[in-house]
N, C-alpha and C positions, 0 to 999 in steps of 0.2 A: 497691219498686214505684214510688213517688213517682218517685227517680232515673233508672229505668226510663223512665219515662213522659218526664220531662222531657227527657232524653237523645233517644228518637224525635224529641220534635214539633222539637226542634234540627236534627234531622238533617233535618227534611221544612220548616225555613223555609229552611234552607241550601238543598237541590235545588229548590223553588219561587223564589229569587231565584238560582238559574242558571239554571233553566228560562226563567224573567223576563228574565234577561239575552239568553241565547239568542236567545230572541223579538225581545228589539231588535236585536241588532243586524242580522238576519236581515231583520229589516223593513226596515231601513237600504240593506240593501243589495240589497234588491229593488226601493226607490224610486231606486237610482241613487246614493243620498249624496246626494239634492237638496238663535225663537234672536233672540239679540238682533237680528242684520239680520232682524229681526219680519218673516214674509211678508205680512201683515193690512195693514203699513207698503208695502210694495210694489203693493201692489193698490192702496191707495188713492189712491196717485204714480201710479201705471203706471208708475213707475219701477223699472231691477232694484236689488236691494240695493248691488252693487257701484258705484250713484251717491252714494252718500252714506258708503258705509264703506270704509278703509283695503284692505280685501281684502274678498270678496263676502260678507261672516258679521257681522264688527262684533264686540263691538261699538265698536273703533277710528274715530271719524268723518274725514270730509273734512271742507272747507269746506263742501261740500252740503250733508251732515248735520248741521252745528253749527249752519247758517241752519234746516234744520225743526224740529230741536228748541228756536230760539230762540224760534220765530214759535209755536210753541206744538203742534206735531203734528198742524199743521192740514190742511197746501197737499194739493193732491189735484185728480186728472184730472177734475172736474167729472161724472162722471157718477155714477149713484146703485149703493151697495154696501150688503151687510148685513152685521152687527154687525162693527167690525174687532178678531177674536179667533181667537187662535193658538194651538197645543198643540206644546208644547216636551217630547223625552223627550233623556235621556243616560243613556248606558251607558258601562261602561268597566272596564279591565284594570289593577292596580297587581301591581309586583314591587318591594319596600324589601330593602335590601344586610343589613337584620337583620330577624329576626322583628317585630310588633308585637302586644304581650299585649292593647292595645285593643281591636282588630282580634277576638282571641278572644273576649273578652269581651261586645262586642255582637252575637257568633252569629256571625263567620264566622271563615274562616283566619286564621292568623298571617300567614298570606303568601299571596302567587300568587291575590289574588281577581278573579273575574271578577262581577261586579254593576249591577244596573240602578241607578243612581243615584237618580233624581227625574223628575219626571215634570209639567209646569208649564203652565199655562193664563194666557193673557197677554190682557187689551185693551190694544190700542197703534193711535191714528187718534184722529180729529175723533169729539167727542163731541156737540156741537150749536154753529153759529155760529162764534165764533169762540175756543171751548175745544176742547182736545184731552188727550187722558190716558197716560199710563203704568200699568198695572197688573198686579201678578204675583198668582197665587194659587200654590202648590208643595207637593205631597208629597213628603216626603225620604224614600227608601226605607231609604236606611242609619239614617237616626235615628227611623225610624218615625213621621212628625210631617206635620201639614195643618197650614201657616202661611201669613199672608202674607209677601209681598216686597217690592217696589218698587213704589211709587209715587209718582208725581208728576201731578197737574193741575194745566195752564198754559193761561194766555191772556196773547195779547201786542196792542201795538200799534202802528201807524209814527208816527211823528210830525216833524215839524219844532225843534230845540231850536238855537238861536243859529247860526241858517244853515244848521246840517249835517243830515244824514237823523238819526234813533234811532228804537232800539226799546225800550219800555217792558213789561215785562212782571212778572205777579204767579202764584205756585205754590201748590199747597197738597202736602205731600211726606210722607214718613216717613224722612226721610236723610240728614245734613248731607253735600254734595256729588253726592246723586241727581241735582241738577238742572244738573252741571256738563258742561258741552261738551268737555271736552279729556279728556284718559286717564292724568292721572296724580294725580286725588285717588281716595282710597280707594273707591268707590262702582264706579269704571270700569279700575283699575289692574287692567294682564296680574300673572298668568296667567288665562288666563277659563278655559281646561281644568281640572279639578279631579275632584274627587270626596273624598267621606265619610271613605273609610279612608286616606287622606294623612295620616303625621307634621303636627303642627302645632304651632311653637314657641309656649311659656306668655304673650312679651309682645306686648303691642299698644297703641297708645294709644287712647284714648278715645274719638276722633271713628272710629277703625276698629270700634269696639264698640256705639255707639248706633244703627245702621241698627235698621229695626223696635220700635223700645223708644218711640219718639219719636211724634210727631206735630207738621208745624209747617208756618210759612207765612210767605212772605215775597216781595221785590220785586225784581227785578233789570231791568238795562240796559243796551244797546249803541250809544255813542255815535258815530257820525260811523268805524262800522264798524272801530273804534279800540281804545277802550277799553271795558271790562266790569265790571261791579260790584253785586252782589248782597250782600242778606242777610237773614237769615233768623231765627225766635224758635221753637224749640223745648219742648215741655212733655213729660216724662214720661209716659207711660200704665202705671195701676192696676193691682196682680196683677191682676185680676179681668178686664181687658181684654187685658192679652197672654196670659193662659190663654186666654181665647176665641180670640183670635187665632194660637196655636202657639206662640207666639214666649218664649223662656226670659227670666228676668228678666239687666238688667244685671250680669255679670259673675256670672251667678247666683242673685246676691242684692241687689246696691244698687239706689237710686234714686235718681232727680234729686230735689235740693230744690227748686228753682226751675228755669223756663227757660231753657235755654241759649239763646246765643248765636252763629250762625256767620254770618261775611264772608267775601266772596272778589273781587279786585279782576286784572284782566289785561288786558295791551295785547298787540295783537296786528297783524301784516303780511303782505301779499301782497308778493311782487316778479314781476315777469315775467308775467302775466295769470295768477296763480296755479300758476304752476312751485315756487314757494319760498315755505313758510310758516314766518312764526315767532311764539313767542305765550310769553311772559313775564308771570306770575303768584305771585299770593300767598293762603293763604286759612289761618283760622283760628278758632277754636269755644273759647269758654269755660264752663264748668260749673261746676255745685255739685252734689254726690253724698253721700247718706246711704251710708255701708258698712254690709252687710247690713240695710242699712232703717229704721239704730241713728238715732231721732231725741235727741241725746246734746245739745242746742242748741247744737249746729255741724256745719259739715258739710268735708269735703274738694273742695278747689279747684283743677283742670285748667284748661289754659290750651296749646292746641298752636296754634303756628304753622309755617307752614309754605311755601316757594319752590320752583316749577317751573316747566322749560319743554320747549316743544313743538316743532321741526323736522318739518316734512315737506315730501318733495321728490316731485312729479309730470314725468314722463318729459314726457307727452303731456295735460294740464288737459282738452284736447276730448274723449278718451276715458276713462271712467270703468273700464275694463280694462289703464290703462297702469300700466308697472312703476311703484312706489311707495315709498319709505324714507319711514319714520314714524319719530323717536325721541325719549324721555323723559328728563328728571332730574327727581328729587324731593328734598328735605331735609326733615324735618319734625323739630320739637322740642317735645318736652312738659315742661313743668315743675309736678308735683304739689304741693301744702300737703297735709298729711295730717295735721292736730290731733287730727282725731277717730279714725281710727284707730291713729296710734298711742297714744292716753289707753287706749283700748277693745283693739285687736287687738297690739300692741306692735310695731307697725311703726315707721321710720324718721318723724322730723318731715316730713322733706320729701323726694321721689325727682326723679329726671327720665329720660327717654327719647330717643334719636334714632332717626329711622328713615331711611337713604337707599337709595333706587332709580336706578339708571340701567338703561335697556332701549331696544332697538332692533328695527326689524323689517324686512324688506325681501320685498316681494308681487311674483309676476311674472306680470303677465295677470289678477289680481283671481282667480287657481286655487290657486296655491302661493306658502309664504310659508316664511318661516323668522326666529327672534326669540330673542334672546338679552338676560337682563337679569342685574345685579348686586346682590341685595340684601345691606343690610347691618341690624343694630339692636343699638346700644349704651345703659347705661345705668346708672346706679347699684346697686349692692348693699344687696339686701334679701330674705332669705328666705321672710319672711312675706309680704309685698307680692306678692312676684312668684311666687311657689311653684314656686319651680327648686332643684335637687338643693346646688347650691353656692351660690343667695341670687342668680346672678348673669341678667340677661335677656340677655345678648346672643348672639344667633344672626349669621350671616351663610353665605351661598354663591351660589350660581348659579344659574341655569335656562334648559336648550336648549330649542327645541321647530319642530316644522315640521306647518305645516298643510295640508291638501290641504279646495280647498272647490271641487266640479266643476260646482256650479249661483249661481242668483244672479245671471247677468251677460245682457247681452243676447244674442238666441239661444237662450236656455235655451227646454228644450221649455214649460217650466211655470215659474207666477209664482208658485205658491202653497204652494209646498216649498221648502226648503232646507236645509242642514248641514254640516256641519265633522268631519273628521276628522284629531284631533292625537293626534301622536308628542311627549310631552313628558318629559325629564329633569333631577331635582330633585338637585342638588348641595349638602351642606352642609358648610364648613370646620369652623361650629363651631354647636352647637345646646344652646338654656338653659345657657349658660354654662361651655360645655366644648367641647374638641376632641377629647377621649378617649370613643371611641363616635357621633362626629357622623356619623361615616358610613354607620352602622348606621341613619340616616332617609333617605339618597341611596335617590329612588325613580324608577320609570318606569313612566310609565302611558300608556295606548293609552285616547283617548276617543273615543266616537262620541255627537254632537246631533243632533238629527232636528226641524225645525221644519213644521208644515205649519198654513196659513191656513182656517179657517172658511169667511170671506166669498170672495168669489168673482165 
């Protein structure tokens, strides 16, 4: 009887999130397909999104958009709006080339799901004078969970420093790299399509792991429109705060023993009245982490550094609808001390990590884009550490995708919706430490985002 029972109500959350999917996407496409080019952010520009993002959705910036989120989320048409808040839904279709028993596990197919993803409530604008905010709130539908997400509150200022113009400014975040302008630290790296039931390889470094676990505050700068340099002090938050908050503990189980530490330093150029941008960077976070929470008096010591750059070329700089090439490199290296775990869990003394990205994008009319990157992650062998079937982390493949975003730009009938609809295909050579079965995670998923603004 028990099994009975459980067996229906299975069956009636599975046809309630198709039914739920249904609904969106339906809604989606009664609004036309009109998110992070936040519409709340448009309104209070009068600006359409496609000024300040790579293509009309984001959230890829231009120069536009890396000056408003320097100056702090502030700049705005001067006239009076109410609260600037958004509601962000996704939906979306996965097919993987093998079953996934995950997939079964948390209530749905092994395969061929159609599912509402999340469903997310954002302030993005001027909050008073001269602060402005970033904030997410998110229900995940696949993981059943009300957490937060991103946040950032800045204020900035102009100043004069040894002849040249700068801008000074200070954050308060939850994210090492939340607060960063370019796309290719962890906070802002493609793919932004996604969804819940995606394969998802076991390694990541550290600074990709701490968003939300954190809380922290720090200072950054743009000198003489030159160079950039920020950083920032991080502290751990208590079970008992990120249970309130949804958010799973570090890796699980661990914690920071002390505050980390993250910098990040990048010079950057125009040529041709902003036809040709280029932006060369570096950024890196140091930590001390209890495993599993073991105060054993030591702790394990992270330390990722990491080099990127940014290209982008503008056909036409006057019109914020012209074709666009945006593209990325990333290298990043982590090098672990692990005394305490391996005394305690019989892990390796020491491990290390690499992770490189290269991706490119190319937008035609701020409507249609198409982006193709290369990721790769290698790293030492450790079974226990990295809990992969052969001990080994390293994944690497591909990923196509093409986006159609049919609002956002000027002309649109309305300023206060917007959305993205991606075709995206996940290729992999080799996944946690094999080639044998990596293609059994090769997936394709159809997503649909549907942003629409509050204020008005």
């Amino acid at each position: 009887m028990v099994l009975a029972q459980a067996g229906t109500s299975l069956r009636r959350r599975r046809i309630a999130r198709r039914v739920a999917a249904a609904a969106l996407w339906l809604a989606g496409w009664v609004a036309a397909l009109p998110a992070h080019a936040l519409p709340s952010f448009a309104i209070q520009t009068d600006q359409p999104c496609s000024a300040c993002h790579v293509y009309a959705f984001g959230p890829r910036l231009t120069q536009a958009g890396r000056d408003f989120k320097l100056y702090g989320y502030v700049a705005n048409d001067t006239k009076q709006h109410s609260l600037p808040v958004s509601f962000v839904a996704s939906g979306s279709f996965t097919h993987s080339e093998g079953d996934q028993l995950a997939n079964e596990i948390a209530g749905y197919n092994k395969n061929d799901n159609v599912t509402f993803d999340e469903v997310g409530a954002f302030y993005g604008g001027k909050v008073w004078d001269q602060v402005g905010a970033l904030a997410e709130l998110t229900y995940d539908v696949v993981g059943q969970s009300l957490h937060w997400e991103d946040l950032d509150v800045r204020t900035a200022r102009e100043l004069r420093m040894l002849g040249h113009d700068a801008v000074l400014g200070a954050s308060l975040n939850n994210s090492p790299t939340i607060t960063d302008l370019w796309d290719s630290a962890p906070s802002w790296v493609f793919p932004y399509a996604e969804s819940g039931l995606l394969p998802e390889a076991s390694a990541a470094p550290l600074i990709d792991k701490l968003p939300y676990t954190v809380l922290g505050a720090g200072g950054y700068g743009m000198f003489a429109d030159t160079l950039y340099l920020e950083t920032d002090l991080y502290q751990g938050l208590d079970r008992g705060v990120l249970r309130t908050l949804g958010t799973p503990l570090l890796n699980d189980a661990d914690r920071e023993s002390r505050p980390s530490v993250y910098w990040r330093a990048v010079l950057q150029h125009e040529l041709n009245q902003g036809e040709h941008y280029f932006a060369l960077g570096t950024y890196g976070l140091s930590a001390e982490v209890l495993p599993r929470g073991m105060n054993a008096g030591g702790s394990d010591s992270y330390t990722d550094t990491a080099v990127d750059a940014t290209y982008q070329w503008v056909q036409n700089p006057a019109r914020s609808t012209s074709d666009m090439l945006s593209a990325h490199v990333l290298y990043l290296h982590e090098n672990e001390d692990l005394p305490v775990s391996a005394a305690l869990l019989g892990t390796r003394g020491g491990n290390s990590l690499s992770t490189f990205r290269l991706d490119a994008t190319y937008a035609i009319a701020a409507t249609y884009s198409g982006t193709v990157q290369r990721f790769q992650t290698t790293g030492t062998t450790d079974k226990i550490f990295w809990c992969t079937p052969s001990g080994s982390p390293d994944t690497a493949g591909w990923i196509f995708e093409l986006d159609y975003i049919p609002w956002g730009k000027p002309g649109s009938p309305l300023n206060w919706v917007n959305g993205r609809l991606a075709l995206q295909y996940k290729a992999y050579s080799k996944f946690d430490g094999s080639t044998v079965g990596a293609s059994d995670n090769n997936t394709l998923l159809l997503n649909l985002t549907v942003g629409i603004a509050a204020n008005r």
